[in-house]
Backbone bond lengths (Angstrom), bond angles and torsions (degrees), N, CA, C in turn:
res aa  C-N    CA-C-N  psi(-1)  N-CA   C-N-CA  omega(-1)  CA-C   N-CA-C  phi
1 X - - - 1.468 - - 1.522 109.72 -
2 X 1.116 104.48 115.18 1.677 107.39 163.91 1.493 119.02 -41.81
3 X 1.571 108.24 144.87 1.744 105.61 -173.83 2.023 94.27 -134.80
4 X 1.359 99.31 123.34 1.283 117.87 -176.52 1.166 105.19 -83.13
5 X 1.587 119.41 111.33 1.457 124.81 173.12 1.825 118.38 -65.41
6 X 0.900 125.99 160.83 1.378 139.14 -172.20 1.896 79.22 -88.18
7 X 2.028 107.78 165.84 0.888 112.15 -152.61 1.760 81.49 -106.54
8 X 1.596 109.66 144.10 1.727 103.20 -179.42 1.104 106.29 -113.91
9 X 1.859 125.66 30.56 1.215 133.05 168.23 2.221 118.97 -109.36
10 X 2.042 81.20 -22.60 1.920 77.12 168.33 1.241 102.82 -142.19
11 X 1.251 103.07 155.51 1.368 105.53 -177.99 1.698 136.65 -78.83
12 X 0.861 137.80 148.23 1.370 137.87 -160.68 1.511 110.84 -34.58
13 X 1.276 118.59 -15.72 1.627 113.95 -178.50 1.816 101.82 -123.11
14 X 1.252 103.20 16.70 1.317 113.61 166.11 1.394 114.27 102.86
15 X 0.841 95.40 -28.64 2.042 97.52 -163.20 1.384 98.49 -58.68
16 X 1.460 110.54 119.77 1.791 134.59 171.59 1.955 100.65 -54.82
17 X 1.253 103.34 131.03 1.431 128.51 -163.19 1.141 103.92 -109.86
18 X 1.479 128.87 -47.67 1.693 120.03 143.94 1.738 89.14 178.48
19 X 1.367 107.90 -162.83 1.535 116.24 -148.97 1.376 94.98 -106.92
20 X 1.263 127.18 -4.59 1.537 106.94 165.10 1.638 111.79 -146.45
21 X 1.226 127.75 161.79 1.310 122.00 178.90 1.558 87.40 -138.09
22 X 1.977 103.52 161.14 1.204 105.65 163.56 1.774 105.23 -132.89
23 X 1.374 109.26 -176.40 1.961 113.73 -178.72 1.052 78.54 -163.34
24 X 1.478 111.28 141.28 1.882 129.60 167.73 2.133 82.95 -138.83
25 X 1.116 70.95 136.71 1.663 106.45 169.92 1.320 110.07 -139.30
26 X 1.525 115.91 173.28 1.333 139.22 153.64 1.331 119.24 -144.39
27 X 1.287 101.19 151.94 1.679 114.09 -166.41 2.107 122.77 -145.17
28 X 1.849 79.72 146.83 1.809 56.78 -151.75 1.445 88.61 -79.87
29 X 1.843 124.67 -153.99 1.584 146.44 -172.59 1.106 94.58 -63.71
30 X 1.605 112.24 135.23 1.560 134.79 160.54 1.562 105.54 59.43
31 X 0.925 137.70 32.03 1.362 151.94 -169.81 1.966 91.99 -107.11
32 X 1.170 118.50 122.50 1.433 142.93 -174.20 1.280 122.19 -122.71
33 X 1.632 112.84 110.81 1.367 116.36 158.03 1.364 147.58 -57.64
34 X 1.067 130.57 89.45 1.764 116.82 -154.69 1.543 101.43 -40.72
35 X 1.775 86.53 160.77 1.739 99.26 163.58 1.287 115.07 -46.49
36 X 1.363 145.61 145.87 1.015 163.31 117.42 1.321 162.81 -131.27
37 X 1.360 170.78 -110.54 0.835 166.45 153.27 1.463 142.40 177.06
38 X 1.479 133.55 131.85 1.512 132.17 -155.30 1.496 98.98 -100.66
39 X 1.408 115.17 174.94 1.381 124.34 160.81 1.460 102.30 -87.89
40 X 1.424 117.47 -32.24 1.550 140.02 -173.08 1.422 114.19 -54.94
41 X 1.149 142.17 113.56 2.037 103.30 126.09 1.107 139.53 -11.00
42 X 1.186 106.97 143.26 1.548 88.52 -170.26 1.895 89.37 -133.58
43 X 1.598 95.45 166.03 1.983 96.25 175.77 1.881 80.72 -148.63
44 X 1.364 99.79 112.26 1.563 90.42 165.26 1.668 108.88 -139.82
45 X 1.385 74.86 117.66 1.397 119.24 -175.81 1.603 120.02 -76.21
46 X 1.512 122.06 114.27 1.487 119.16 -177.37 1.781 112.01 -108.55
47 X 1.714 91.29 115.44 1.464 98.30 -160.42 1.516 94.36 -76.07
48 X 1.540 120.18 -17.71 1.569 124.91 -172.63 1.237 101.03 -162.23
49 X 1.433 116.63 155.47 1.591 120.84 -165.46 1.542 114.57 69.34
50 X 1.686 87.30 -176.77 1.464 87.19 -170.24 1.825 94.29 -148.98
51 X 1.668 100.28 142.49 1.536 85.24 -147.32 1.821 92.59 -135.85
52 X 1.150 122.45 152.71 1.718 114.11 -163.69 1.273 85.04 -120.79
53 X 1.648 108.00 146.47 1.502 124.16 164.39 1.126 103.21 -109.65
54 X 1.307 114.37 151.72 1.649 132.23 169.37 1.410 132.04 -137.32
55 X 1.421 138.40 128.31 0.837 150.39 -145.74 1.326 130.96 -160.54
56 X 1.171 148.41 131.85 1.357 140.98 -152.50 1.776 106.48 -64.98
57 X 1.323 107.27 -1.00 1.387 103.94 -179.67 1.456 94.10 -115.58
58 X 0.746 149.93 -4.14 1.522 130.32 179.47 1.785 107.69 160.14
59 X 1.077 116.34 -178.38 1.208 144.61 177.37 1.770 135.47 -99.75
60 X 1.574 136.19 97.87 1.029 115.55 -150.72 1.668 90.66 -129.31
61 X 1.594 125.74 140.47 1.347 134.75 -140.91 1.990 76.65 -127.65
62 X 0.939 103.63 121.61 1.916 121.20 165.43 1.194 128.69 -105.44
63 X 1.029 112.05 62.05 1.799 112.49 177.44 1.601 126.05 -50.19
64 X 1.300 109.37 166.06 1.396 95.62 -151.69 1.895 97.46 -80.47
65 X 1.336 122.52 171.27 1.777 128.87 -149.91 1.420 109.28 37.44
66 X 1.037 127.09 36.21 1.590 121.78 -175.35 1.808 94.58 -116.37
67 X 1.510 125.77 -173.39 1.508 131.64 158.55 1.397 107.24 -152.71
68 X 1.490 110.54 -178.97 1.217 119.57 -166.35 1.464 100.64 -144.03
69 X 1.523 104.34 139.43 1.929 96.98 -179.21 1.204 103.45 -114.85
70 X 1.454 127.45 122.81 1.633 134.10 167.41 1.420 129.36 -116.67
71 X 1.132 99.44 107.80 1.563 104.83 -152.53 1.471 113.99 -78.26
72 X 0.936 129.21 167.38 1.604 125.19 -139.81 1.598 126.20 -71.82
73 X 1.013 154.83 109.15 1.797 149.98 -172.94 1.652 83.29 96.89
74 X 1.166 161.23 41.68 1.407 144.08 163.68 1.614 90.11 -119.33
75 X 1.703 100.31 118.98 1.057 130.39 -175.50 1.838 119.07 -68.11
76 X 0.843 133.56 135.02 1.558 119.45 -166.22 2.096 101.35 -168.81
77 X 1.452 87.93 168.93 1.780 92.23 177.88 1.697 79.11 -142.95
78 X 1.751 98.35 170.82 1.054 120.69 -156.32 1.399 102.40 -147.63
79 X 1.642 118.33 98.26 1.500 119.42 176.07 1.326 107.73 -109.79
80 X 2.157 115.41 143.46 1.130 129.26 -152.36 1.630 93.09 -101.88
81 X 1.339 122.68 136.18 1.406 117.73 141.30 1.078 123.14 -128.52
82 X 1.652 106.42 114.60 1.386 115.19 173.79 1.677 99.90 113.86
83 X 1.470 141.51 127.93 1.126 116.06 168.86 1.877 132.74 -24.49
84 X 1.385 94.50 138.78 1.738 90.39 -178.08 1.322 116.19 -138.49
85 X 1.108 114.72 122.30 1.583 129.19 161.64 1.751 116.04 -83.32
86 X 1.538 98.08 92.71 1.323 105.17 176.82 1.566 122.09 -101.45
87 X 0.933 126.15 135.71 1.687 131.94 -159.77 2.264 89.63 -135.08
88 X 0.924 82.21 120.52 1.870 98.94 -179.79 1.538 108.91 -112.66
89 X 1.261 125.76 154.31 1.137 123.70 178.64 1.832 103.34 -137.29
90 X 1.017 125.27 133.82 1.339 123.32 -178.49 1.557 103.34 -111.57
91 X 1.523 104.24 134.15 2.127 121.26 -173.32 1.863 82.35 -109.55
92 X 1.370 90.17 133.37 1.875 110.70 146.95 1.273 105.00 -46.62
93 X 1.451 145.15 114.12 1.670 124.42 167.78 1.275 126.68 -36.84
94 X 1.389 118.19 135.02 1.581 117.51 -177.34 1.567 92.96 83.88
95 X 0.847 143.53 21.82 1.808 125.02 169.14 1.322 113.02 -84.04
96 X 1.675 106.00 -38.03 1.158 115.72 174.40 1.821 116.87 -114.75
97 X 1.338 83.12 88.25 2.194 105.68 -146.73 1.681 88.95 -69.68
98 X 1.466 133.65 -13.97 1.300 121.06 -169.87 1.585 124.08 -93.02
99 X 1.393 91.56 -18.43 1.501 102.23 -174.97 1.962 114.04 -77.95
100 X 1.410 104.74 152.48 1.328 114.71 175.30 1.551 117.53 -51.58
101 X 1.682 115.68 134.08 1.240 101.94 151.74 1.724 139.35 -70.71
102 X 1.116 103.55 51.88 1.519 130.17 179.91 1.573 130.82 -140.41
103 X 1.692 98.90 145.46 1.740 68.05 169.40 1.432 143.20 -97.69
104 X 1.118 133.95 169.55 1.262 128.37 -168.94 1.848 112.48 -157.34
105 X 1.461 116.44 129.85 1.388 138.20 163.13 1.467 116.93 -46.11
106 X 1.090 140.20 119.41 1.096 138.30 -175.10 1.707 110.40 -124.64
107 X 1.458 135.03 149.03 1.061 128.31 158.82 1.833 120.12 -95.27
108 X 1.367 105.34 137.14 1.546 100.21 -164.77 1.806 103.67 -118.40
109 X 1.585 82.68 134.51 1.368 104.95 169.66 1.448 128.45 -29.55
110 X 1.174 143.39 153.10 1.465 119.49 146.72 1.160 143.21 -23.44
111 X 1.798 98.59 -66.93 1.186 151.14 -159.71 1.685 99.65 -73.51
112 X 1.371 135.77 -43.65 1.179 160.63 140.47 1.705 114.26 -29.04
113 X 1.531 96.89 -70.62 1.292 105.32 163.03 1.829 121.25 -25.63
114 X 1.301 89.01 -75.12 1.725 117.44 179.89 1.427 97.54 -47.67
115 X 1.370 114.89 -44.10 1.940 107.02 -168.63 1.749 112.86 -74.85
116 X 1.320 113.38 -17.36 1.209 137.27 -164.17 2.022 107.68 -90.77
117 X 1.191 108.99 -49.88 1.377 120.22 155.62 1.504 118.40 -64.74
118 X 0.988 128.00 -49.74 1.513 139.72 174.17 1.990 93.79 -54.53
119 X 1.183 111.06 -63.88 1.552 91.49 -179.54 1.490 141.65 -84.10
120 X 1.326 95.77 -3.24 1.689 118.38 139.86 1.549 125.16 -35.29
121 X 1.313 98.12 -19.25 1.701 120.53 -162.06 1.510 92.06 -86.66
122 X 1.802 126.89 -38.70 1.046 120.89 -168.81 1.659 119.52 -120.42
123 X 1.413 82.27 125.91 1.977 91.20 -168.47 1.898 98.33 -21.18
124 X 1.791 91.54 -66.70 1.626 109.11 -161.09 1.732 101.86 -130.26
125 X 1.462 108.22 139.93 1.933 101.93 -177.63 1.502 82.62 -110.19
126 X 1.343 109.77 149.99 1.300 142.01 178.93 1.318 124.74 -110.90
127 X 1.476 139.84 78.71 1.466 137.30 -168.96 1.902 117.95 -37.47
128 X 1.931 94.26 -13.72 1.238 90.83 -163.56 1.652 98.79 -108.56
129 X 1.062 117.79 39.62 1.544 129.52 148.68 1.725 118.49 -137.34
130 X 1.097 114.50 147.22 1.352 105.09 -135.51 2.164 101.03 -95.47
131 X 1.439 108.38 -17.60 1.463 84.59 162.62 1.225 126.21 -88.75
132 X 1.639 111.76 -12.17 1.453 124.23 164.36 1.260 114.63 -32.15
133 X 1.532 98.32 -59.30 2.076 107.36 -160.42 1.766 88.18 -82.49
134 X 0.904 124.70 -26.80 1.706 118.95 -173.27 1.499 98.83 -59.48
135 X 1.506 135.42 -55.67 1.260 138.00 169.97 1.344 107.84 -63.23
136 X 0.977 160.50 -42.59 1.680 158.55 121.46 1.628 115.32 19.24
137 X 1.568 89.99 -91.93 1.418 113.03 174.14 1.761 111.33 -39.44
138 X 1.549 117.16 -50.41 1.409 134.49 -173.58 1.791 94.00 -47.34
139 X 1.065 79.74 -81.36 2.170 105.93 -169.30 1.991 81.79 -34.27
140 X 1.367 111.71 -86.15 1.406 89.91 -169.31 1.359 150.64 -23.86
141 X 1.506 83.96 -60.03 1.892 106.48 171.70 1.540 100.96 -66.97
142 X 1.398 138.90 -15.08 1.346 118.82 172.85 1.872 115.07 -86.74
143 X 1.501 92.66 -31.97 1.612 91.55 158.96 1.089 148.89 -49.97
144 X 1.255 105.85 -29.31 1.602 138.92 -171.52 1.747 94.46 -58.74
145 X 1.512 110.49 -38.38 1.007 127.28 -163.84 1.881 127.17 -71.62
146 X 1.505 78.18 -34.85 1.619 103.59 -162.44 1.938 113.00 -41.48
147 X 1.223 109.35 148.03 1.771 120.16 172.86 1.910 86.29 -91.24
148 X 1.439 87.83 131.74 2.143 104.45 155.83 1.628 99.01 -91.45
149 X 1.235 113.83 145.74 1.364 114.05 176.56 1.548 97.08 -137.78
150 X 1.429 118.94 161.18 1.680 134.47 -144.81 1.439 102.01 -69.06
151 X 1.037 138.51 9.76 1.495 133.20 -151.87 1.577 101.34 -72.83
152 X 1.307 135.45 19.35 1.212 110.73 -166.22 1.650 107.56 -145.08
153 X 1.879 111.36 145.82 1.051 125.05 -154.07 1.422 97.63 -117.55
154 X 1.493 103.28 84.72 1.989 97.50 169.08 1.390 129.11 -73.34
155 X 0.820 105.54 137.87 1.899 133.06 -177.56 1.763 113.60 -67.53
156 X 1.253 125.87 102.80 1.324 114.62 179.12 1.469 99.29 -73.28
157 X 1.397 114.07 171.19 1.628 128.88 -171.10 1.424 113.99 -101.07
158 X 1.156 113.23 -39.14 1.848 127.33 148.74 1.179 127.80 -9.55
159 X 1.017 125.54 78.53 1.507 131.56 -172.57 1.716 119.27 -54.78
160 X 1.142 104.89 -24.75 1.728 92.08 159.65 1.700 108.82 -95.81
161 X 1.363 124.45 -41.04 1.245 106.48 162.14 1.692 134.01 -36.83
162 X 1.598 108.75 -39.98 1.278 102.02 161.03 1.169 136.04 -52.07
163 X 1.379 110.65 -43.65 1.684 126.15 -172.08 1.659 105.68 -59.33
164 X 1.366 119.85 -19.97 1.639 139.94 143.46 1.301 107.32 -49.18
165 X 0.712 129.55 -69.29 1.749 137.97 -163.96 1.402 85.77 -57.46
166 X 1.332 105.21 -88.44 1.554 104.65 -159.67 1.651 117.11 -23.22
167 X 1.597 111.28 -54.99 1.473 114.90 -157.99 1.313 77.88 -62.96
168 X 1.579 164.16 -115.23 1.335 176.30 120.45 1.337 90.60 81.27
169 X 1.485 114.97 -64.75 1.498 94.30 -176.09 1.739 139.16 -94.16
170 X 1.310 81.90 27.32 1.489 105.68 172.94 1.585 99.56 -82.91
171 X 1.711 91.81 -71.12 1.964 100.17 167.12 0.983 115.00 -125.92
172 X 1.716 104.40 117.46 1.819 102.38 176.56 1.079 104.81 -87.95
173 X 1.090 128.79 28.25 1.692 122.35 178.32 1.277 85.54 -105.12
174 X 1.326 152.05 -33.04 1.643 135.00 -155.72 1.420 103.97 -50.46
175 X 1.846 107.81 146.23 1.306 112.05 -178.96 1.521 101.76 -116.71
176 X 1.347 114.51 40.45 1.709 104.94 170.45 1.566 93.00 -92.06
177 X 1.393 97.17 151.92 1.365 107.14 160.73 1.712 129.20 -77.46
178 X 1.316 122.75 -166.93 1.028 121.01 -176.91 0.973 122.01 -70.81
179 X 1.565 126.76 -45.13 1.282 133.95 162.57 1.366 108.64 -38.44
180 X 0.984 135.62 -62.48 1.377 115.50 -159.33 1.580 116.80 -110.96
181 X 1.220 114.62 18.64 1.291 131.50 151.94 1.864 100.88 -73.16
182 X 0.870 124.50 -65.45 1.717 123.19 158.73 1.218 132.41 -13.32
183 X 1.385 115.04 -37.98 1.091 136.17 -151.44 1.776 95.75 -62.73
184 X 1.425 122.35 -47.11 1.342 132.59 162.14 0.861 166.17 -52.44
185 X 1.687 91.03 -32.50 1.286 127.77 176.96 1.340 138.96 -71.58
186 X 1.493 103.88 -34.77 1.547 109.25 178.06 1.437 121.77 112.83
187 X 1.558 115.84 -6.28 1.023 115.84 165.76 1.770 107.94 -159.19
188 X 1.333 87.49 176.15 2.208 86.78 -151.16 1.522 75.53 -84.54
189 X 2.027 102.76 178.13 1.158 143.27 174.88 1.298 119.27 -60.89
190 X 1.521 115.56 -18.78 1.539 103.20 -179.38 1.829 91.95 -119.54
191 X 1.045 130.69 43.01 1.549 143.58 167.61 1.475 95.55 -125.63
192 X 0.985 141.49 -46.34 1.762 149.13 -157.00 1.866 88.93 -75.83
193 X 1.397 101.09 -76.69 1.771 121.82 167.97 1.605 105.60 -10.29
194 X 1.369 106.04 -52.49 1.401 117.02 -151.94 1.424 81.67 -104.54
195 X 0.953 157.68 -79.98 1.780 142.10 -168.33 1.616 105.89 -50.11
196 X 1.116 126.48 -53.30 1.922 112.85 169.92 2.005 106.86 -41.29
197 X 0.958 111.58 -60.25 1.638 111.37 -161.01 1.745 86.62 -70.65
198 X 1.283 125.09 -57.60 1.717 117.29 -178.39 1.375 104.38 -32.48
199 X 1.127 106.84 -79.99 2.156 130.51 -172.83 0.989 124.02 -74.52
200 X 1.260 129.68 0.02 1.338 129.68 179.83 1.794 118.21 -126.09
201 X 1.569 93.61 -30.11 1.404 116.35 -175.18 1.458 112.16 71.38
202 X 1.810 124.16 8.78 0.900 116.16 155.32 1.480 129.63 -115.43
203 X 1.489 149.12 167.98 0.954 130.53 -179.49 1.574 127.59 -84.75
204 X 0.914 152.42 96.19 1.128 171.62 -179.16 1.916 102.67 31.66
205 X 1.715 114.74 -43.46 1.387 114.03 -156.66 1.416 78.50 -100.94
206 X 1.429 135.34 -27.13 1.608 112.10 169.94 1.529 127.45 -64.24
207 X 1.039 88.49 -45.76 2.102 95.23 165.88 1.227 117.64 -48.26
208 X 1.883 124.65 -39.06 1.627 116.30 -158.22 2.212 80.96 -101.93
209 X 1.272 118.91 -5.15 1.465 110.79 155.02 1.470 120.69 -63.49
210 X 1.448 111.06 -43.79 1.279 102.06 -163.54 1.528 105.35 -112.44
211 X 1.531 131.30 17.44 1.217 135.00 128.45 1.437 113.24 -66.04
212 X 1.158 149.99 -55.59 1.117 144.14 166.47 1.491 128.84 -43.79
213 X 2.034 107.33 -34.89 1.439 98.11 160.78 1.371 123.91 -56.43
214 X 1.631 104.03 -54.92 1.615 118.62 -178.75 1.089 127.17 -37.94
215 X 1.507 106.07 -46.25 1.783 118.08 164.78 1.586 124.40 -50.14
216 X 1.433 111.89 -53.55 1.440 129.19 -177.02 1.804 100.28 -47.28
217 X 1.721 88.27 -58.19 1.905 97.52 179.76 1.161 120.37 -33.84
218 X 1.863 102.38 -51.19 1.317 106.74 -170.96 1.575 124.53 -61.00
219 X 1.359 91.44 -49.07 1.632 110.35 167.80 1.883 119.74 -22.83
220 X 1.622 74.24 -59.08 1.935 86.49 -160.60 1.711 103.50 -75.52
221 X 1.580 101.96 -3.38 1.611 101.21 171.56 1.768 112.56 -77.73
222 X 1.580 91.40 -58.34 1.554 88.01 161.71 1.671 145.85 -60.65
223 X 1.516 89.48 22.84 1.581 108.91 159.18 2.020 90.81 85.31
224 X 1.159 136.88 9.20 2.042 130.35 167.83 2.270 86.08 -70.25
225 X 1.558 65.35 164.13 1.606 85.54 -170.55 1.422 99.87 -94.76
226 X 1.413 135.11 177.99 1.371 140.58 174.50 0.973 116.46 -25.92
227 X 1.747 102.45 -75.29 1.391 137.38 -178.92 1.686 112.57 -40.00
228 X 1.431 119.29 -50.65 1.280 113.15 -158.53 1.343 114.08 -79.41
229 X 1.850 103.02 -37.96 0.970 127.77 -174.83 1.917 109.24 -59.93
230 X 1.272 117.00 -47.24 1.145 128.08 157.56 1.555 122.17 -42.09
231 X 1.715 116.85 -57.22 1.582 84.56 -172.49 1.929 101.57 -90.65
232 X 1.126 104.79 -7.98 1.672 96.26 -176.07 1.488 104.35 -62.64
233 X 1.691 122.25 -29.24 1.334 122.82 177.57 1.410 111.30 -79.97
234 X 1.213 115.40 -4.65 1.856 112.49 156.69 1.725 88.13 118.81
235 X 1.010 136.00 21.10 1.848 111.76 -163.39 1.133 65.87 -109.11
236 X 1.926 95.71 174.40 1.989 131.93 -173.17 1.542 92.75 -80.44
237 X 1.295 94.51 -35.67 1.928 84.04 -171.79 1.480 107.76 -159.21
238 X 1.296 111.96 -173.77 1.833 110.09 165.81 1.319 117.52 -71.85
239 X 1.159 119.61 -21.64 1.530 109.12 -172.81 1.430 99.16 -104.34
240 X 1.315 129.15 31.13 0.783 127.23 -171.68 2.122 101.23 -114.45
241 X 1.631 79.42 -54.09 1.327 102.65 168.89 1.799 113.77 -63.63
242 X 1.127 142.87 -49.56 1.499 156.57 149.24 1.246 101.44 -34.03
243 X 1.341 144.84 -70.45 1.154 140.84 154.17 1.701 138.19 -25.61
244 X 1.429 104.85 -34.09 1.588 98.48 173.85 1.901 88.56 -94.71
245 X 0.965 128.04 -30.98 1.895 139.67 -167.16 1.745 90.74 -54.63
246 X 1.385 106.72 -54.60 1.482 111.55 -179.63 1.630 121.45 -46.48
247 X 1.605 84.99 -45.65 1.777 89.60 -169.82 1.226 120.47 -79.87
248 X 1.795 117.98 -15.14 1.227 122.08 -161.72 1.803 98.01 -96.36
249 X 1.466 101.66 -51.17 1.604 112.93 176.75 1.224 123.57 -109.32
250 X 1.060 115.11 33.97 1.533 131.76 150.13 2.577 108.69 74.52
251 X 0.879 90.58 2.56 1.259 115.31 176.22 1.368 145.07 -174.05
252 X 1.056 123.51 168.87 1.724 118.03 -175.91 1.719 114.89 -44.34
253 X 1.220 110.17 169.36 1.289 112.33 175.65 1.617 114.37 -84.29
254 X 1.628 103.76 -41.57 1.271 97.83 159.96 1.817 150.75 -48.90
255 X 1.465 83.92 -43.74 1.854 111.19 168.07 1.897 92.98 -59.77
256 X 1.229 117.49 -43.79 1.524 110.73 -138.52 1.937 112.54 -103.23
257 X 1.653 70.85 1.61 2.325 101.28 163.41 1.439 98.02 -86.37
258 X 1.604 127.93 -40.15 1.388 115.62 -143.43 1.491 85.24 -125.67
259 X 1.301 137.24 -29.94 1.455 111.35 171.44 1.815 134.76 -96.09
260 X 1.455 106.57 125.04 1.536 102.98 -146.75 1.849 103.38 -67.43
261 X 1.966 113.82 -1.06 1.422 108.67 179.88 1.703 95.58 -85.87
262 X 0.872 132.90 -22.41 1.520 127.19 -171.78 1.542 103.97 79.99
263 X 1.195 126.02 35.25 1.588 136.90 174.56 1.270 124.37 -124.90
264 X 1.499 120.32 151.20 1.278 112.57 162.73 1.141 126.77 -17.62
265 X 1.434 130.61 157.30 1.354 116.75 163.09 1.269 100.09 -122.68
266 X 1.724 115.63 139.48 1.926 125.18 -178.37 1.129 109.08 -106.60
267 X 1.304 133.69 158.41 1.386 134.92 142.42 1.247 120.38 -60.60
């Protein structure tokens, strides 16, 4: 059962406390946040590790300098792989009036970075003191800005399509095909086909691709090596797995644990 947090922007008899709050924690491997839910926005930010959101709509993978935006009363849990230094930031709803009501992975600036630690510094920022709202205003207007990057595994609503999901995400390594993943479900292979591309917007063999990336990721957070992490996530090999990692996020998996742009790295 989902558990609705109290709001950490007003106080129990209402009175608004100011427009943003922050919480930095750390957490060790496989260590899980129950489902729950804010009155807030939320921006949670992984200063280290790499940390998965979940949600009745899908699945969202947080690598470490990366964030995640969850927009306010949307219920979710939060599993760690790999030690994690998580730093959260809580928005008044509507502060940040441009962003989707959904969530979404973002890659963060340096400069962002730095504004994001810096307000870690303060329990709660207050618009009504004036370097408060100056760091406020900043963080926003730099958001405005932000790149979404692919990290995320949506959930069709389809109740035999799920019963798909589930077995997959029990083991994304399974090598049955579609056909006979079906076999259970309740409805044939070219009904399933056609609810993934409807509900998901992807086609059925792109989704169990990019469940299988997400997995591998996760893996190599919880400290598995290329290799293992690769065939337990279902690929023929590592370079097999490195190879689709390349094309989707623009570099290795290794480079893309340790560099906070998510890019090549040059001399």
């Amino acid at each position: 059962m989902s558990h609705k947090c109290q709001s950490i922007l007003h106080a129990p008899n209402g009175r608004l406390l100011g427009e943003m709050a922050s919480v930095s924690a750390d957490f060790d491997n496989r260590h899980v946040i129950p489902e729950h839910s804010h009155p807030e926005d939320q921006l949670l930010f992984a200063s280290s590790g790499v940390m998965t959101l979940r949600t009745k709509q899908g699945v969202w993978v947080v690598p470490p300098l990366r964030a995640v935006w969850i927009p306010a009363n949307t219920p979710h849990s939060v599993a760690m792989s790999g030690p994690v230094s998580m730093r959260t930031l809580y928005f008044l709803p509507r502060l940040c009036r441009k962003f989707p009501g959904k969530c979404f992975v973002m890659n963060v600036s340096s400069f962002l970075r730095e504004l994001i630690l810096h307000a870690c510094k303060f329990k709660r920022l207050n618009k009504g003191a004036s370097p408060e709202r100056r760091i406020i205003e900043i963080i926003v207007e730099q958001l405005k800005a932000v790149d979404s990057i692919p990290l995320q595994l949506p959930h069709p609503t389809d109740a035999r399509a799920m019963r798909v999901v589930k077995e997959l995400l029990a083991d994304p390594g399974d090598q049955r095909d579609l056909g006979k993943l079906c076999v259970d479900c309740g409805a044939s292979k070219r009904t399933i086909q056609r609810v993934f591309l409807e509900e998901t917007k992807m086609n059925f063999g792109r989704w169990r691709q990019q469940l299988r990336l997400l997995h591998g990721l996760q893996l190599m957070a919880s400290g598995e090596k290329v290799t293992a992490a690769a065939l337990e996530a279902g690929y023929s090999s590592p370079s097999a797995f490195i190879s689709m990692f390349r094309k989707q996020l623009g570099t290795t998996p290794m480079r893309y644990l340790g560099d906070g742009n998510g890019r090549e790295q040059t001399n």
